[in-house]
C-alpha positions as CSV (number, residue, x, y, z in Angstrom):
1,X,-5.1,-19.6,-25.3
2,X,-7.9,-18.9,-23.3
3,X,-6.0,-18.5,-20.2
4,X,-4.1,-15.9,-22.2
5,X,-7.3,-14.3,-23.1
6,X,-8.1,-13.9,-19.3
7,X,-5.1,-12.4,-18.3
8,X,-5.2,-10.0,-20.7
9,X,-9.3,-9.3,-20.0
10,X,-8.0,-9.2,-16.6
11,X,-5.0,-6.9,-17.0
12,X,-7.1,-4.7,-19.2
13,X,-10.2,-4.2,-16.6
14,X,-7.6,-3.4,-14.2
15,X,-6.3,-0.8,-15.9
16,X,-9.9,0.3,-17.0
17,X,-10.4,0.9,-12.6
18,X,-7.3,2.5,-11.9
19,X,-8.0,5.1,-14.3
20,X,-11.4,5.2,-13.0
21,X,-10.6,5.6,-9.2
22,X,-7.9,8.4,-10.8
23,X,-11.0,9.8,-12.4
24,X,-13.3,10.1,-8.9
25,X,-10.2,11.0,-7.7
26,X,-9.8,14.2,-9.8
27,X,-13.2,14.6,-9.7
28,X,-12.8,15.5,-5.7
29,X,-10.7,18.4,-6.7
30,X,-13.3,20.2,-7.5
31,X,-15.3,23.1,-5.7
32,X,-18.8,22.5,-5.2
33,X,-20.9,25.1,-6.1
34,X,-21.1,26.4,-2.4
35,X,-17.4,26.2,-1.8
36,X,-17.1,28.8,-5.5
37,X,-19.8,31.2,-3.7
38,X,-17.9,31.2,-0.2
39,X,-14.4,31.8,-2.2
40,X,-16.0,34.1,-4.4
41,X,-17.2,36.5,-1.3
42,X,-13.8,35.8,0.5
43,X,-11.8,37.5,-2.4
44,X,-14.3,40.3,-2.4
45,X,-13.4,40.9,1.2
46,X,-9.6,41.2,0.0
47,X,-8.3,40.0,3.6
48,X,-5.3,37.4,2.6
49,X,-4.8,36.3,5.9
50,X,-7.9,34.7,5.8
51,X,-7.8,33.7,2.3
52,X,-4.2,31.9,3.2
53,X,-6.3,30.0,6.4
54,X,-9.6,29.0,3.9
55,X,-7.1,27.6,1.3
56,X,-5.6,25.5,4.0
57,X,-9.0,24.2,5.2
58,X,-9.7,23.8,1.6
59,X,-6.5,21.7,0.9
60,X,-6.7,19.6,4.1
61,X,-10.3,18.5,3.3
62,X,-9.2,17.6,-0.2
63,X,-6.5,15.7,1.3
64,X,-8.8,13.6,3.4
65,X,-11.2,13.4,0.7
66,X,-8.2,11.7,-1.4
67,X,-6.3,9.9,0.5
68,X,-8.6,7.3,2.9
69,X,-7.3,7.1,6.8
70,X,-7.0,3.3,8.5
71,X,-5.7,3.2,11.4
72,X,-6.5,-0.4,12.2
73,X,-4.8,-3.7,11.5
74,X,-6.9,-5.8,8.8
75,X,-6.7,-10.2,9.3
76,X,-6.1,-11.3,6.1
77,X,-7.1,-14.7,4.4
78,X,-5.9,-16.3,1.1
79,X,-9.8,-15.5,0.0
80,X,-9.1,-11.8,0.7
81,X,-5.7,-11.2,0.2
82,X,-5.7,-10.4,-3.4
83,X,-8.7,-8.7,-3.1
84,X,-7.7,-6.7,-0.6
85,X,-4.3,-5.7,-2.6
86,X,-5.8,-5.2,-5.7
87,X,-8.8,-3.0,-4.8
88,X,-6.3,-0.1,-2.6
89,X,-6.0,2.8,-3.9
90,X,-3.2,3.3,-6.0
91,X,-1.8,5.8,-3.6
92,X,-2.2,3.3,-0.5
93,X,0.6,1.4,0.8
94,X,-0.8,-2.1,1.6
95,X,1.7,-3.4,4.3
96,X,1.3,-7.0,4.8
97,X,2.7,-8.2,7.9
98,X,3.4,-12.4,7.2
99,X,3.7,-14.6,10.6
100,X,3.2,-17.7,12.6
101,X,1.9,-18.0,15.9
102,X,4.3,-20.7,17.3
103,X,7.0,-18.0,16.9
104,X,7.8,-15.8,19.5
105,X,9.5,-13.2,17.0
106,X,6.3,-13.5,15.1
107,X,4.1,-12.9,18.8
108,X,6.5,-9.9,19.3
109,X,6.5,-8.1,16.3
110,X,2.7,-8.7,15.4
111,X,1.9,-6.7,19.1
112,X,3.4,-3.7,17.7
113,X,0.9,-3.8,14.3
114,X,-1.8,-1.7,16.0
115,X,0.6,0.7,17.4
116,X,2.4,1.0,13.6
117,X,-1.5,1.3,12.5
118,X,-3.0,3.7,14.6
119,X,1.1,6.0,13.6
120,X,0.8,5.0,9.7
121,X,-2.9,5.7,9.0
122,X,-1.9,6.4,5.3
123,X,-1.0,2.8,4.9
124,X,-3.1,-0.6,4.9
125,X,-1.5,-2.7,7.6
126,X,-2.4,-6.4,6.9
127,X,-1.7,-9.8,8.7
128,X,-2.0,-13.1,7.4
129,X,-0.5,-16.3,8.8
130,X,2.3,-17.8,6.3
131,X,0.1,-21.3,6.7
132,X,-2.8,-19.9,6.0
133,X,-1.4,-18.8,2.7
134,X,-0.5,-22.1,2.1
135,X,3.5,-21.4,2.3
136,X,5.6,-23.6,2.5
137,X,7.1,-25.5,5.9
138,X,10.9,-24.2,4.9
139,X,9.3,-20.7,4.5
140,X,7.8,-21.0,7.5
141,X,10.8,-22.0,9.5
142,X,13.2,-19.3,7.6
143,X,11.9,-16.8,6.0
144,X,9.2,-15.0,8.8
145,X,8.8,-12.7,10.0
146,X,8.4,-11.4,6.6
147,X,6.8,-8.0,5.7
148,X,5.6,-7.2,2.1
149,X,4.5,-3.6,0.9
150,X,2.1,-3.1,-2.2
151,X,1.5,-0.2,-4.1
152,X,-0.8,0.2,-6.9
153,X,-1.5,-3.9,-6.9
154,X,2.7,-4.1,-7.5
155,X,5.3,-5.2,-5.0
156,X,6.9,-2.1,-3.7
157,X,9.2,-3.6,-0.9
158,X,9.8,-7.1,0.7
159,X,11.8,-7.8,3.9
160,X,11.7,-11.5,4.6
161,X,13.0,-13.0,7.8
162,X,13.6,-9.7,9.5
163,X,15.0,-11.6,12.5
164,X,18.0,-11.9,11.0
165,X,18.6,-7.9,10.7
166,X,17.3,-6.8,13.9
167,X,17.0,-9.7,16.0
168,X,13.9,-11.4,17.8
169,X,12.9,-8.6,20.6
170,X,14.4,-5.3,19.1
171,X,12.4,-2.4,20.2
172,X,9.9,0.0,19.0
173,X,12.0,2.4,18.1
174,X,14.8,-0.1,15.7
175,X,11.3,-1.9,14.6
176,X,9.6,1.4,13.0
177,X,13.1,3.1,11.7
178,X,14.1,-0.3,10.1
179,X,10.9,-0.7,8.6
180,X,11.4,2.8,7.1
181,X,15.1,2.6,5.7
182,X,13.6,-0.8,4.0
183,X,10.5,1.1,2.1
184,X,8.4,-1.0,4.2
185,X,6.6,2.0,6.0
186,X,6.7,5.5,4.9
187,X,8.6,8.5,6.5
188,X,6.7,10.9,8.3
């Protein structure tokens, strides 16, 4: 019972953030003050070309203000990995790459993270060695390279041993589109 009550405490404060982090979210929509006095005296002016190029500054700073930029590969632990998928903004794509060092398919695809990083700065991209999550030995021998995308704190898509689909040196190119056409990464 009191494990029960946990998970429900648990389930309700997590639905208490999201609609929080919707909230400052929302909130970010919002002109400031100045930004109302500099639109005000741009539709005095009446010149809609310029109008046209202040609401596209206007929507592109919104854009970054919403939607956070990465860019890098994050080392996961089983401390941080829930943490880490949990606390993303609902919006973010948490891409968690799972691997093994001893396996060159694993050393092959894990050089391409900071490339798919630096390309998919929308999304999270995680690593965390399957041992290190405490998986287990047949996992480890069959199932990685495996990649996992969160959204919202929920599974989105999993691709487990993605050796078997496009092989142990496939290219850039096959990596990235395969990872696409599985939900794994988002289209451009």
């Amino acid at each position: 019972k009191q494990w029960y009550q946990r998970r429900v405490r648990g389930i309700l404060e997590k639905e208490q953030q999201k609609r929080d982090d919707l909230a400052k979210a929302a909130a970010r929509f919002t002109l400031e003050d100045e930004s109302k006095s500099e639109l005000s005296d741009l539709e005095d002016d009446g010149d809609e070309e310029f109008m046209a190029a202040y609401r596209r500054r206007r929507m592109q700073e919104v854009k970054e203000k919403v939607s956070p930029v990465f860019g890098v590969v994050k080392e996961l632990t089983d401390q941080n990995f829930c943490e880490t998928i949990d606390s993303a903004a609902p919006y973010t794509d948490v891409v968690v790459y799972i691997h093994e060092e001893h396996i060159a398919a694993c050393k092959r695809y894990k050089a391409m993270l900071p490339r798919i990083a630096r390309e998919f700065t929308r999304s999270l991209i995680c690593t965390i060695k399957a041992s290190s999550a405490q998986m287990s030995s047949n996992f480890i021998q069959r199932g990685l390279p495996t990649f996992i995308t969160y959204k919202a704190g929920d599974v989105k898509a999993t691709w487990i041993n993605i050796r078997e689909h496009i092989g142990d040196d496939a290219d850039w190119d096959l990596l990235v589109e395969s990872l696409q056409e599985e939900r794994i990464l988002p289209y451009n």
